[in-house]
C-alpha positions, 0 to 999 in steps of 0.5 A, a space after each residue: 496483511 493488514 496496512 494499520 500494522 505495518 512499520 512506516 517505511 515499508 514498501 509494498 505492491 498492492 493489486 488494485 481490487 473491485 471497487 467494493 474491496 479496495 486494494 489488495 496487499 500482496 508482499 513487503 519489500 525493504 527498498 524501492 527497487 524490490 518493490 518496483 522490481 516485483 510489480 514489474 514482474 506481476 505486471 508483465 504477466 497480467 493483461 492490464 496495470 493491476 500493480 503498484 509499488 507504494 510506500 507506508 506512509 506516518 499520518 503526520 495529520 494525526 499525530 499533530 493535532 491529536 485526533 483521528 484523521 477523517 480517513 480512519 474514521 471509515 474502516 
């Protein structure tokens, strides 16, 4: 699952990856507390925090100046 091609608004859990990877997108969640109910449950059975909840986020920086943000230019 790709971050670029989500609606803003999504909610998501991503595994935190190796350092050469990133983080991984695991599921999709319409609200909050799906979200933070999910990485709940994936935590609990992991030995460390490897879950977070996050929201997909409009890069409002991009939008207003016209140009790509210096954060997309490192794909």
């Amino acid at each position: 699952m790709n971050a670029h091609h989500l609606p803003c608004g999504t909610w998501l859990v991503i595994e935190s990856g190796a350092r050469d990877k990133g983080p991984l997108i695991v599921s999709r969640h319409a609200s909050c507390q799906e979200a933070e109910a999910e990485r709940d449950r994936r935590n609990r059975a992991a030995s460390e925090l490897h879950f977070q909840a996050c929201l997909v986020l409009e890069p409002i920086a991009q939008r207003m100046g016209g140009r790509q943000s210096p954060a997309a230019l490192r794909r």
